[in-house]
C-alpha positions in Angstrom: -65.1 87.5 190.4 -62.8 86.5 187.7 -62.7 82.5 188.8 -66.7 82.7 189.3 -66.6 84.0 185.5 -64.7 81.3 184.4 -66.5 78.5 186.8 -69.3 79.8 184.8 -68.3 79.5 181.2 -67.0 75.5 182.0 -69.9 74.8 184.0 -72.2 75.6 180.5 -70.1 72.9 178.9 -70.7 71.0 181.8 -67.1 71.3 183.4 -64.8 72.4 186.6 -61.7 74.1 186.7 -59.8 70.6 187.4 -61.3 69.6 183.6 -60.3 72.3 182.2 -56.7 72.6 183.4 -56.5 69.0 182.3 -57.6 70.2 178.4 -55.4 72.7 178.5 -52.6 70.7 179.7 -53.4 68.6 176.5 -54.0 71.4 174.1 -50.3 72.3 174.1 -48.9 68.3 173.9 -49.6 65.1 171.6 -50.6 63.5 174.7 -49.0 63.1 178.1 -48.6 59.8 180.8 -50.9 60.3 183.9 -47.3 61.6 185.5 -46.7 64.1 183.1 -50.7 65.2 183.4 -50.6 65.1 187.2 -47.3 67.2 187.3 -48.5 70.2 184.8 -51.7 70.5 186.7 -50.9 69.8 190.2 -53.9 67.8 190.5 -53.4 64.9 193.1 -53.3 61.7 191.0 -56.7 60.6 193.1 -58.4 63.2 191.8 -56.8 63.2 187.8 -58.0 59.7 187.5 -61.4 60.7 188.1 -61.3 64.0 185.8 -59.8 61.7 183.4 -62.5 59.5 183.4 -65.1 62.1 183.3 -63.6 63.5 180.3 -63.4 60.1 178.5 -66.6 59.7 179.4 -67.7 62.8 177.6 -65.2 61.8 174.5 -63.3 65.2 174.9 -60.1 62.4 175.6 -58.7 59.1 175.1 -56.2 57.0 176.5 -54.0 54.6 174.8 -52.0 51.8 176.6 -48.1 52.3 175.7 -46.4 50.3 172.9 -42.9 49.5 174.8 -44.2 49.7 178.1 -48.5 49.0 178.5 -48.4 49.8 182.2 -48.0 53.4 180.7 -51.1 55.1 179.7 -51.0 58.1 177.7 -53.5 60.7 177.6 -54.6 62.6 174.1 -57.3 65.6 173.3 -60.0 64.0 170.8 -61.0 66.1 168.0 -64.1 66.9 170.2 -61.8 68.2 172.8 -59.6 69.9 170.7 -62.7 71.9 169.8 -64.4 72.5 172.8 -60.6 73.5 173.6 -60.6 76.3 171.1 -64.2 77.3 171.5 -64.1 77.7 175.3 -60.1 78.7 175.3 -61.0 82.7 174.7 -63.6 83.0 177.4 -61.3 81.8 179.9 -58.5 84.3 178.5 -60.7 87.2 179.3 -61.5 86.0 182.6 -57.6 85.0 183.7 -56.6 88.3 182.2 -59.5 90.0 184.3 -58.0 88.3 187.3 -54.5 89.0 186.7 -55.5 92.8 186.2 -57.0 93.0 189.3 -54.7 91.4 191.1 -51.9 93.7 189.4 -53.6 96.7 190.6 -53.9 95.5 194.4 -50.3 94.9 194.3 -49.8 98.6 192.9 -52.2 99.8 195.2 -50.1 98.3 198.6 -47.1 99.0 196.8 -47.6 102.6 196.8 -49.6 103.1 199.9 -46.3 103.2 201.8 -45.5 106.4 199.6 -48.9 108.2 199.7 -48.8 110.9 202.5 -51.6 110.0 205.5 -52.8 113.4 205.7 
């Protein structure tokens, strides 16, 4: 329920949960390497190329080829980004803290079951 909430705030800004972990991945940084992106989102780097170029394409990020070494690329939020970022940023909050709510209570829940008398 929580991920369908938040599937439907990015997919009004015409996004997917592997473009958004990628902004927030950004939002926190002055840019990352493809590595760096691909190892704080755990997206395989197949995949982050694409997302990458799907979010360039929408100017939400740019790349810039490395000054000491050009076969490293490193990835930046635009201005755009940044504020799509902070626009978009609360409605995912409530629906992560949603999620993690409802998962805390199921834990409680089998926690204590143990405990409850059957009768």
């Amino acid at each position: 329920m929580a991920a369908a909430a938040a599937e439907k705030t990015l997919a009004a800004e015409n996004l997917t949960l592997d473009h958004w972990m990628t902004l927030e991945a950004l939002a926190s940084t002055e840019g990352l390497t493809m590595a760096e992106l691909r190892d704080r989102t755990g997206t395989p780097a197949p995949t982050l190329t694409r997302v990458a170029d799907k979010l360039v394409s929408l100017a939400l990020i740019y790349r810039e080829v490395g000054e000491d070494d050009r076969r490293k690329v490193r990835v930046f939020l635009s201005s755009r980004g940044k504020s799509l970022h902070k626009r978009v940023a609360a409605d995912i909050r409530v629906a992560e803290e949603s999620w993690l709510t409802s998962k805390e209570e199921v834990k409680l829940r089998e926690g204590l079951r143990p405990c409850t008398p059957s009768w």
